[in-house]
C-alpha positions as CSV (number, residue, x, y, z in Angstrom):
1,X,-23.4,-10.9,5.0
2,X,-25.6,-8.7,2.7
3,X,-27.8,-10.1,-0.1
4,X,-27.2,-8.3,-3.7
5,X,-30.3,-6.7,-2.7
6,X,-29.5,-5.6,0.6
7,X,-26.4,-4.3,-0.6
8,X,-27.8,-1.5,-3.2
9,X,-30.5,-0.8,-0.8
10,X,-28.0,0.2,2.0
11,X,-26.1,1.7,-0.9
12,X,-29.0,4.2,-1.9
13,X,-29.5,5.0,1.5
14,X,-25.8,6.5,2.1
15,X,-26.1,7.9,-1.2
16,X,-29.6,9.9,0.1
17,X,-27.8,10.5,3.2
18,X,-24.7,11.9,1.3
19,X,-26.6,14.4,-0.6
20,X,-29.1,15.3,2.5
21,X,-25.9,16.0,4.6
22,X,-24.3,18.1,2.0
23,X,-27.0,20.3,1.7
24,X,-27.3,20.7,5.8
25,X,-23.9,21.7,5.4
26,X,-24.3,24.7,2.7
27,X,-22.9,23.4,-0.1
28,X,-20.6,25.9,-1.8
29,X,-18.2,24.4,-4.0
30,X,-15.2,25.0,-1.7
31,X,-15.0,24.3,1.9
32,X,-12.3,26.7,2.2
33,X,-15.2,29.2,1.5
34,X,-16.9,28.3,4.2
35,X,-14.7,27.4,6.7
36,X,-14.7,28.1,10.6
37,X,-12.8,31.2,12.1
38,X,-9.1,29.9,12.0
39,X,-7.7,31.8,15.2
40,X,-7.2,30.1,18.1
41,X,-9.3,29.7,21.4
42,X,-8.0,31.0,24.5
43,X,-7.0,28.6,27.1
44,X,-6.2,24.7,25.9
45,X,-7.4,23.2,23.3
46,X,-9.2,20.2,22.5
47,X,-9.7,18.6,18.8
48,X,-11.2,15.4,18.1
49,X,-9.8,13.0,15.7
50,X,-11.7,10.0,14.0
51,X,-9.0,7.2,13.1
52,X,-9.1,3.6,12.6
53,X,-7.4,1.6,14.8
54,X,-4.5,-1.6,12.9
55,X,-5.7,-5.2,14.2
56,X,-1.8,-5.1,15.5
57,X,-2.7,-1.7,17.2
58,X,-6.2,-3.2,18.7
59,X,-4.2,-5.7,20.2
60,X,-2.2,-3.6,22.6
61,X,-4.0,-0.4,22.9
62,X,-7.8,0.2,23.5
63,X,-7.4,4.0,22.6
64,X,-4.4,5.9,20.7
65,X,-4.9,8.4,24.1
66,X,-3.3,5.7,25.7
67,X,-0.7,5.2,23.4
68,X,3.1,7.3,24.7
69,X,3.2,9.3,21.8
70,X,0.1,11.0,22.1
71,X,0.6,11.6,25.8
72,X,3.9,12.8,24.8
73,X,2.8,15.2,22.5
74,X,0.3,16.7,24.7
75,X,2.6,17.5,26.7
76,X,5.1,19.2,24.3
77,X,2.0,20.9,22.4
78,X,-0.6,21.6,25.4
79,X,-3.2,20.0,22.9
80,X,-5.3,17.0,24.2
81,X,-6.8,15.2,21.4
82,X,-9.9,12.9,22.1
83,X,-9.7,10.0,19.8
84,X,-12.8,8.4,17.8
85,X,-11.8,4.8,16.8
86,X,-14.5,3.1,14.8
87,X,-14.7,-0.7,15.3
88,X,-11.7,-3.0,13.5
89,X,-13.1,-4.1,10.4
90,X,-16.1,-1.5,10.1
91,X,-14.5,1.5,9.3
92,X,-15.8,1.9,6.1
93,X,-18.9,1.5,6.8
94,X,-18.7,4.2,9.9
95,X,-17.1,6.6,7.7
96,X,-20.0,6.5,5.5
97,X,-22.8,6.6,8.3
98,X,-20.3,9.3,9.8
99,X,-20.2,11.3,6.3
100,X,-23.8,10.5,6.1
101,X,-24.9,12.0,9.3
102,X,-22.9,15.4,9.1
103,X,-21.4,14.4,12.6
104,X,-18.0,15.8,12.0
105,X,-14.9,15.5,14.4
106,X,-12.2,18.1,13.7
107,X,-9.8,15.5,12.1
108,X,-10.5,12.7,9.9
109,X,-7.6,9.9,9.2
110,X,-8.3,8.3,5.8
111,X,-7.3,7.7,2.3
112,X,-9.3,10.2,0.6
113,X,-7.8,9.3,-2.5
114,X,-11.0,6.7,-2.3
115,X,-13.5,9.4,-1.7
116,X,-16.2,8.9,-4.4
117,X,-15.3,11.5,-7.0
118,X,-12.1,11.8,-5.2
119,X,-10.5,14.2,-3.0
120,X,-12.0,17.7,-4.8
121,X,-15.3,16.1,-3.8
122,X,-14.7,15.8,-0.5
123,X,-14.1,19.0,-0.1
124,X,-16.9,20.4,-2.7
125,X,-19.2,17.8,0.2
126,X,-17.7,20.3,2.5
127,X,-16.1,17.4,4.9
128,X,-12.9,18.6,4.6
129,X,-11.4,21.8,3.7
130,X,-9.1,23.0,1.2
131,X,-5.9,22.9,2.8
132,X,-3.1,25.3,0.7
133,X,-3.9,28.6,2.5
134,X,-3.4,26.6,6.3
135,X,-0.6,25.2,5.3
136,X,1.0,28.3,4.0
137,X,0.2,30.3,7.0
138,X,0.3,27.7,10.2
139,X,2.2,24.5,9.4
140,X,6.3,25.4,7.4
141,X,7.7,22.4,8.1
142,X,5.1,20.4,5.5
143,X,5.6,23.5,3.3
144,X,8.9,23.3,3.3
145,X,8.7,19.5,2.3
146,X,6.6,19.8,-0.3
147,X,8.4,23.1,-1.8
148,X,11.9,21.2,-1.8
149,X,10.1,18.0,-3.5
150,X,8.0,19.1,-6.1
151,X,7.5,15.9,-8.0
152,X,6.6,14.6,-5.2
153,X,3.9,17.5,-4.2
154,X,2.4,15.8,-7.5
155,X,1.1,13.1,-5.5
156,X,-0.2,15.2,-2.7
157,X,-2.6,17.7,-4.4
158,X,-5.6,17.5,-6.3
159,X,-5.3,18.0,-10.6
160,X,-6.6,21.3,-10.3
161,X,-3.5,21.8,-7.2
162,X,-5.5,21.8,-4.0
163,X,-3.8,20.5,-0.9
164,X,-6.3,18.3,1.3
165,X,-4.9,16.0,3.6
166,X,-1.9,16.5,6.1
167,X,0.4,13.8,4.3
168,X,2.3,10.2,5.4
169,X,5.2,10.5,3.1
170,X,7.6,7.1,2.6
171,X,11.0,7.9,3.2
172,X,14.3,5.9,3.0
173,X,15.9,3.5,0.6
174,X,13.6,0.1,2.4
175,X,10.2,0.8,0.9
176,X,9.9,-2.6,-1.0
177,X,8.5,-5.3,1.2
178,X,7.2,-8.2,-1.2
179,X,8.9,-10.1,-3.6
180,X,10.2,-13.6,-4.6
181,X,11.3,-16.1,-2.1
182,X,13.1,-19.2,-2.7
183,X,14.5,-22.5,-0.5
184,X,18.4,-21.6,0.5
185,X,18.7,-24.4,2.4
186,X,17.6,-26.6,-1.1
187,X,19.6,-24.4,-3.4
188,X,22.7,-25.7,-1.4
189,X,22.0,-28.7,-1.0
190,X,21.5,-28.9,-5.4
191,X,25.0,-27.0,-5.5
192,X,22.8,-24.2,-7.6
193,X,22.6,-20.8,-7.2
194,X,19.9,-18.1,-6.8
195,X,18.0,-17.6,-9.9
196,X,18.4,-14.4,-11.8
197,X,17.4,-15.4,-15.2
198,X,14.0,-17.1,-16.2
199,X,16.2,-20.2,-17.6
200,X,17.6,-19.7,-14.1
201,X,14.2,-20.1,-13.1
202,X,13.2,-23.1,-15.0
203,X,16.2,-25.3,-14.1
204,X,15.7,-24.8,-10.0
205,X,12.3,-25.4,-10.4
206,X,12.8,-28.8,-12.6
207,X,15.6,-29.5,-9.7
208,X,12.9,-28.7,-7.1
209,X,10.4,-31.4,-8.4
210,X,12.8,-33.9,-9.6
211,X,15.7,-34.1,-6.9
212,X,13.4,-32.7,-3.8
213,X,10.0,-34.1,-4.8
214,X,8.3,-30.7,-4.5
215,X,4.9,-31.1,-5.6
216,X,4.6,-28.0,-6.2
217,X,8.0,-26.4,-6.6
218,X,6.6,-22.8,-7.7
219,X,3.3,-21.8,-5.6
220,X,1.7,-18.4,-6.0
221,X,-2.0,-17.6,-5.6
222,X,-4.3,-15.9,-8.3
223,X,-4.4,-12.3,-6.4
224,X,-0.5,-12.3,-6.3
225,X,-0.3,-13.0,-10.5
226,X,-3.2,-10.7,-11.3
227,X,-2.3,-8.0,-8.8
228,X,1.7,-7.9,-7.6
229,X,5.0,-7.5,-10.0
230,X,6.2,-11.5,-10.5
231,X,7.8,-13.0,-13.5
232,X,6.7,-10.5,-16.0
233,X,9.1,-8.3,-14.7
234,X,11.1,-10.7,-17.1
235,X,9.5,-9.5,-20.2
236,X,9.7,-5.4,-19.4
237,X,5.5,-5.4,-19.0
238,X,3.2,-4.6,-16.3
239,X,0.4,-6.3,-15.6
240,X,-1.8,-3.4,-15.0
241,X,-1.8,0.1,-17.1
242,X,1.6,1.3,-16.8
243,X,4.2,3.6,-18.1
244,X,6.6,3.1,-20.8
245,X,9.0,6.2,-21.9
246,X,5.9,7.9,-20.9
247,X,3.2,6.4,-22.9
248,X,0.4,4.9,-20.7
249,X,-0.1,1.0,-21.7
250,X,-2.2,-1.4,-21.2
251,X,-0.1,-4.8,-19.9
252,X,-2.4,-7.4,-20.8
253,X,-2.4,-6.7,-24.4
254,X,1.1,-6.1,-24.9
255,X,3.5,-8.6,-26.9
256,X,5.6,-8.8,-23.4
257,X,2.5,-10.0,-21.6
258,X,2.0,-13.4,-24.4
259,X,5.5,-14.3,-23.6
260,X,5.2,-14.1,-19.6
261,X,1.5,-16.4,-20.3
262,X,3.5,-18.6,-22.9
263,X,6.2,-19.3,-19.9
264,X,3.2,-19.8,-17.2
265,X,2.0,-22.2,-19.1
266,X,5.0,-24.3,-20.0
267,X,5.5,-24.6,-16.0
268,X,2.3,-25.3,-15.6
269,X,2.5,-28.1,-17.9
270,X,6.1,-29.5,-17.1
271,X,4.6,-29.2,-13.3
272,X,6.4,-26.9,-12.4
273,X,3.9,-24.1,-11.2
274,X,1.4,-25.5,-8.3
275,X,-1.4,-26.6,-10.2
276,X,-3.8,-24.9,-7.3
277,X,-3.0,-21.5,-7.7
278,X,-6.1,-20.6,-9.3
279,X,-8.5,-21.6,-6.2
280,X,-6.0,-21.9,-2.9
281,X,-6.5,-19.7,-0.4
282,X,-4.4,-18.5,1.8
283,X,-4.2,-21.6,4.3
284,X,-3.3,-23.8,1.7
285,X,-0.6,-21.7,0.1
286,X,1.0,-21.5,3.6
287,X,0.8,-25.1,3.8
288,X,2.4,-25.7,0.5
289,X,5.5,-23.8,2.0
290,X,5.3,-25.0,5.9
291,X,5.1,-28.8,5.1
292,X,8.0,-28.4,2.2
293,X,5.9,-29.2,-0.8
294,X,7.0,-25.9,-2.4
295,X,10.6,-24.1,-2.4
296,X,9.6,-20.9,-4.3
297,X,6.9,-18.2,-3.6
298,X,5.5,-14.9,-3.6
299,X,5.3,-13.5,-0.2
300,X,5.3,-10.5,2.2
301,X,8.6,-9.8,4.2
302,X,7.2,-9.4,7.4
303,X,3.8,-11.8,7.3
304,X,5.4,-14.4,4.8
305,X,9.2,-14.5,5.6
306,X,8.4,-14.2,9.3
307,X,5.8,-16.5,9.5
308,X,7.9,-19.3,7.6
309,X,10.9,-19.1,9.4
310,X,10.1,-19.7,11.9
311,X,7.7,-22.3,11.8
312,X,9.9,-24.1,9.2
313,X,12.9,-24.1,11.6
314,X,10.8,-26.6,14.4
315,X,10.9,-29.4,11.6
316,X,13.8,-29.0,9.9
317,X,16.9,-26.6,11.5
318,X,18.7,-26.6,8.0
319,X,15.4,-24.6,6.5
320,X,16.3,-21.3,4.9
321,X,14.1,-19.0,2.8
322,X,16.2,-15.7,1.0
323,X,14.8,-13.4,-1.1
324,X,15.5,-13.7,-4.9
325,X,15.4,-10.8,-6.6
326,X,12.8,-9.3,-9.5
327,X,13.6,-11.9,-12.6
328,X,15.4,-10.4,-15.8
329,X,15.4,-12.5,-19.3
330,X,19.0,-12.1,-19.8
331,X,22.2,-12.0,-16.9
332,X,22.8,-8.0,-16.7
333,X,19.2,-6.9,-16.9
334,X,17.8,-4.7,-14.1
335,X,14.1,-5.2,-13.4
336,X,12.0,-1.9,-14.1
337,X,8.6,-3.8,-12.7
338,X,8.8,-3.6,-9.2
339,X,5.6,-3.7,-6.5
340,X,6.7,-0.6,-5.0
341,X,4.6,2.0,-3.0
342,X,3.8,5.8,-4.1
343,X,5.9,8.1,-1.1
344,X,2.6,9.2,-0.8
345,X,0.5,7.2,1.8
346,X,-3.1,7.9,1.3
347,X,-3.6,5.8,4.5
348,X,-2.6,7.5,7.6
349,X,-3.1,10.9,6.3
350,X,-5.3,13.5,7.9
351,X,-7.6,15.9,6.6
352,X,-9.4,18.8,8.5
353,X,-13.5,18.9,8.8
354,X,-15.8,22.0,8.3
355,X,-17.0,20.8,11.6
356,X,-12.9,22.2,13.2
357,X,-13.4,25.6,14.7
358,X,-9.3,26.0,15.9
359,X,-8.0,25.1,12.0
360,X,-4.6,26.8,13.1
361,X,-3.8,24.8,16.3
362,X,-4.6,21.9,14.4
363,X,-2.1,22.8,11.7
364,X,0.3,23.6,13.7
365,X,-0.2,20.1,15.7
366,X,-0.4,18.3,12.8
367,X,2.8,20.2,11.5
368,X,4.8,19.0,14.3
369,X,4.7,15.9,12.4
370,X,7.0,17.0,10.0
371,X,9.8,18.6,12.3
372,X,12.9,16.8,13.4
373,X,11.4,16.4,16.9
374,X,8.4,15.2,15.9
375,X,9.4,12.6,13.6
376,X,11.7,11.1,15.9
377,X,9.0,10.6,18.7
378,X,6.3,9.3,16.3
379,X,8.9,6.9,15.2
380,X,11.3,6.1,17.9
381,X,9.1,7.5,21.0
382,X,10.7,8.8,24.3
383,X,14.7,8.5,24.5
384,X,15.7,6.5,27.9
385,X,11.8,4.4,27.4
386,X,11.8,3.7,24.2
387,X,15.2,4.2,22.5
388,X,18.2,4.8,23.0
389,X,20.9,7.2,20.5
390,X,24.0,5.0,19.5
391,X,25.6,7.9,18.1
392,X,23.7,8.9,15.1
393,X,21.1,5.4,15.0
394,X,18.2,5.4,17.3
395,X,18.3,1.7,18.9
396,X,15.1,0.1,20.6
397,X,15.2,-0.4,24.3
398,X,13.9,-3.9,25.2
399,X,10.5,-2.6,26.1
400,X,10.4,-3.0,21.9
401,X,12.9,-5.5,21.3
402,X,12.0,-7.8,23.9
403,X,9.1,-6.6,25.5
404,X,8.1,-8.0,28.9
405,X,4.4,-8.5,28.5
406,X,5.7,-10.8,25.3
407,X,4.3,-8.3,22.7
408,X,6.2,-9.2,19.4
409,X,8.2,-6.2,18.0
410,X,5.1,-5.1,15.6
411,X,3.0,-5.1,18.5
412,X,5.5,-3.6,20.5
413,X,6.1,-0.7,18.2
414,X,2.3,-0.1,17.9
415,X,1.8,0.1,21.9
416,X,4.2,2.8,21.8
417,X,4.9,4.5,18.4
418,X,2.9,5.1,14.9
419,X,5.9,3.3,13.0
420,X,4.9,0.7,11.7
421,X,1.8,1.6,9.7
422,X,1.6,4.9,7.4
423,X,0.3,7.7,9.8
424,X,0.8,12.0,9.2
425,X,4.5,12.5,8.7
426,X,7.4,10.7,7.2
427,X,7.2,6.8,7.2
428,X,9.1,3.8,6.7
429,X,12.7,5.3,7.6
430,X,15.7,2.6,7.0
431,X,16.5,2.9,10.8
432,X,13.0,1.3,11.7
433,X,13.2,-1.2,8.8
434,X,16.2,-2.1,10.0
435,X,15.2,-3.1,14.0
436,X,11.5,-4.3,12.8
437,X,12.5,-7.3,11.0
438,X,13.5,-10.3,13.7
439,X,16.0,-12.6,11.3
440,X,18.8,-11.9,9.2
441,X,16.8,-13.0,6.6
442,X,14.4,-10.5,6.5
443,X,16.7,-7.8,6.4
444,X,18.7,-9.0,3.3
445,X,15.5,-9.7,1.8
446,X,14.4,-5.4,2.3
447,X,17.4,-4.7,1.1
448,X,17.2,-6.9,-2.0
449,X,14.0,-6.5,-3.1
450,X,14.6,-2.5,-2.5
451,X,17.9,-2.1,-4.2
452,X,16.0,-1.4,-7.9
453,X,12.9,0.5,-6.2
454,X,14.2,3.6,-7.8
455,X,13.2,1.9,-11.7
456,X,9.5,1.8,-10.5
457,X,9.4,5.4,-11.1
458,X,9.7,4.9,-14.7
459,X,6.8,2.4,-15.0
460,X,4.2,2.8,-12.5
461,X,1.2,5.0,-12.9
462,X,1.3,7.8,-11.5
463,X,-1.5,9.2,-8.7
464,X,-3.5,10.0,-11.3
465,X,-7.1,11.6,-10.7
466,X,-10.1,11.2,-12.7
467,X,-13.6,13.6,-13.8
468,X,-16.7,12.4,-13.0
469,X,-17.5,11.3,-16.4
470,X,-14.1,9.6,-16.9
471,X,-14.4,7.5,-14.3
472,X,-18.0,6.5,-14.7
473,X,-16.5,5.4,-18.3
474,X,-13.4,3.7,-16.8
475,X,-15.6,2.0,-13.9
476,X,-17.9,0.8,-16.9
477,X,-15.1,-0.2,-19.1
478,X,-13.0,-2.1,-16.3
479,X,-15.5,-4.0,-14.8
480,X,-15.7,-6.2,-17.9
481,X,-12.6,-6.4,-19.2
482,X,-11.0,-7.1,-15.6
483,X,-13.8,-10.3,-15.6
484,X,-12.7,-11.4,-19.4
485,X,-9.0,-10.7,-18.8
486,X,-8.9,-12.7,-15.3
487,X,-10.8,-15.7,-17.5
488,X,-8.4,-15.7,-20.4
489,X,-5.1,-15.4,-18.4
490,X,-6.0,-18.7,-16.8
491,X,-6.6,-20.4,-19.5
492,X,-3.7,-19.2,-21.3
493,X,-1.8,-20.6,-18.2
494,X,-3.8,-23.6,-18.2
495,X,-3.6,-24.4,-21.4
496,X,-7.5,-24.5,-22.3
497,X,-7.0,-21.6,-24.6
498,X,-3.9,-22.0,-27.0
499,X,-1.4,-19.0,-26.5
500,X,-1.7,-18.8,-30.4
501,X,-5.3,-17.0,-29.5
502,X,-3.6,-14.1,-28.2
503,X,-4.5,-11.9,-30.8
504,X,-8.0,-12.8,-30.5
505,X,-8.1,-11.9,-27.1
506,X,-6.4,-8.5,-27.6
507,X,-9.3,-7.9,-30.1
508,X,-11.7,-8.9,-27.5
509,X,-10.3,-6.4,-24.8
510,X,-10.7,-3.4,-28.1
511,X,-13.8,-4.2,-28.2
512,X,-14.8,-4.2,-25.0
513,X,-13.0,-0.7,-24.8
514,X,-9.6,-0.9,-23.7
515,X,-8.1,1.9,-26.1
516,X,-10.9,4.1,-24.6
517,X,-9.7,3.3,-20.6
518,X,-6.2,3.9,-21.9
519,X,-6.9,6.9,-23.5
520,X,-8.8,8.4,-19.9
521,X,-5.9,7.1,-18.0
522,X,-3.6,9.1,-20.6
523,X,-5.3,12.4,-20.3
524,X,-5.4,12.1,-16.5
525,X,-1.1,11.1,-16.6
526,X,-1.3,14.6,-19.1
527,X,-3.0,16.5,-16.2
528,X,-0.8,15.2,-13.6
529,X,2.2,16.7,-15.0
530,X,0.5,19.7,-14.9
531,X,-0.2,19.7,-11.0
């Protein structure tokens, strides 16, 4: 690893490298401007397309030119695309040294959304090019998404409206995948029922400790509270900036948030909350749940509920984990807080180079994404190999389900399809959800956690872009009150600050310029509506 030192020294370098690369390109301030004859070659065409490859994707496939889809597609399209993978775990740092060089391939798979000075930046760099003229002219099926969902175009286009990126849009009514998870098989045996309420809350948990010696009977780790919708869903407050009747707030200093610490902190003094969620990592939380020390947790469908099942079931073939969903202070309440993804995935998406001399044919590949055809062979692959139609639902074949080599079905799915991970196109439709997940379980959990997804909209921030300046402020701003609010909320929960001193933190966070950051993120939320 890096020194400090190292780190802003390799830092200046890209920076230098940046700039130098820019100006070898001919910066104009629009790489639409600039950009390569768009008419196609004669005879067939070949693009190159830089993408990172999934650790669940490395595992089965060397290149995505050996994946079906791809040869599928060439076949249907008569384009053969040479993939560029950088190495698992580098990518970041190849896309900088491949910025930095001016080395372009055609396409470029990435979330430019975390292009330093965003996506308009990108294209002012003259990496990519402006996309709303191509997209007009060479790809109608993505046009006609976007002009049918206009709110949802929002998330897509720059503040100033320029398209950049071919999209990965969530679909379907499955797209929460994290929530609150809770011991069935003790719930039974205490004659209780799931919690809904936080008094719900409190009594399982006291039954936890007291009647199945749970050490621990609520674990969750510090990321998960500082980071993910828990408990203060409870008390109608975010724990980030958020929305409320349109008003961009600031969760941490809301009245809400002293109520959510106040109830941390009486759990974590009845011991009720792990007292290790500050510094466990993610070996000991698992072990907390694996060796029965906790019965209630934050966790991932797929790489929690999986994971537990499973591996719970060898001790003990009574051992159930459900999903509980978002808590509500009073019986009737529906949760508006809700860790739920934009439909917008800048992962997966795809933007074109100023390096691309066939712009159209790679539209119009790209665009096949978002037809009928397309979607159902990125996502279900070739019928007869990889699916089958039972009438209207596209069912697995074995080589998925119960693959041969012993892939598991994630594995499986990424061998043959771009599924399970956001890629160009639509992603995450219920029929996949539905077939991905291996137990019962699972499945009621996705549909659970998913059935208030729809309330998110009225709370989360939106995609919201920033100016130069304002984010220089904000990135200023943040950086210390993210440190001062991550020290005070623990020991709020831990009792080493009274919760009486609540006011005297809020103070803190003014004047460390909180009202400032909320007052950026409000102009950009402004400018947003205007996209």
């Amino acid at each position: 690893m890096l020194k400090t030192s190292g780190v802003k020294w390799f830092a200046m370098v890209i920076a230098v490298c940046l700039l130098l690369a820019a100006c070898s390109r001919g910066e104009s301030g629009s790489g639409t401007d600039s950009q390569p004859d768009q008419n196609d070659q004669s005879g067939p065409v070949t693009l190159t397309y830089w993408v990172g490859l999934s650790p669940s994707q490395a595992r089965s496939l060397q290149s995505f030119n050996d994946l079906l889809l791809y040869q599928e597609l060439e076949k249907r399209t008569g384009v053969h695309i040479e993939f560029q993978h950088p190495a698992v775990g580098s990518e970041q740092e190849q896309f900088n040294l491949m910025i930095a060089s001016g080395n372009l391939p055609d396409m470029i798979e990435y979330n430019f959304t975390s292009y330093p000075g965003g996506p308009e930046k990108a294209i002012h760099d003259n990496v990519i090019i402006e996309l709303n003229d191509v997209i007009d002219k060479y790809a109608p099926n993505l046009k006609k998404f976007l002009d049918e969902n206009p709110e949802l175009k929002k998330q897509v286009v720059t503040d100033s409206g320029k398209m950049y990126v071919f999209p990965g849009i969530g679909i379907g009514n499955r797209g929460v995948n994290s929530g609150l998870m809770i011991r069935k098989d003790w719930l039974d045996d205490l004659g209780l029922a799931k919690p809904v309420t936080i008094d719900d809350w409190t009594n399982v948990l006291r039954e936890f400790k007291n009647k199945k010696s749970a050490s621990a009977p609520l674990t969750l780790t510090l990321s998960t509270l500082l980071g993910s919708h828990t408990f203060n869903s409870a008390y109608d407050v975010g724990v980030d900036f958020y929305l409320d009747n349109g008003t961009v707030k600031y969760g941490p200093m809301e009245p809400g948030f002293k109520n959510y610490l106040a109830q941390l902190n009486a759990w974590y003094e009845e011991g009720l909350l792990d007292p290790d969620f500050a510094t466990q990592d993610a070996a000991a939380f698992d072990a907390k749940i694996i060796n029965g020390n906790s019965g209630a947790f934050y966790a991932f469908i797929g790489g929690g509920m999986g994971k537990y099942l499973p591996a719970l079931a060898k001790k003990n073939p009574k051992y159930e984990v459900v999903a509980a969903q978002y808590p509500v202070l009073n019986a009737g309440q529906k949760p508006r807080f809700i860790t739920f993804p934009f439909e917008y995935r800048g992962n997966g998406s795809v933007g074109i180079t100023t390096a691309n001399k066939n712009v159209e044919a790679t539209a119009k590949w790209l665009d096949y994404f978002f037809t009928k055809e397309g979607h159902e062979l990125k996502s279900w692959g070739i019928e007869g190999v990889t699916f089958n139609w039972e009438g209207d639902f596209p069912r697995y074949t074995d080589l998925i389900m119960k693959n041969p080599e012993g892939l598991s079905i994630g594995d499986a799915m990424s061998k043959y399809t771009r599924v399970n991970a956001p890629a160009v196109g639509y992603v995450g439709p219920d029929e996949y959800i539905e077939q991905y997940y291996d137990y019962p379980q699972q499945k009621e959990a996705s549909a659970i956690f998913s059935e208030y997804q729809s309330n998110a909209a009225e709370t989360r921030m939106p995609l919201v872009s920033h100016t130069p300046e304002e984010a220089n402020d904000l990135a200023t701003i943040m950086a210390e009150v993210n440190t001062f609010k991550e020290e005070m909320i623990l020991k709020f929960i831990m009792g080493s600050e009274p919760i009486d001193n609540f006011d005297a933190f809020v103070a803190q966070l003014k004047r460390m310029g909180i009202e400032r950051a909320i007052k950026i993120k409000a102009a950009a939320v402004e400018r947003y509506k205007e996209r």
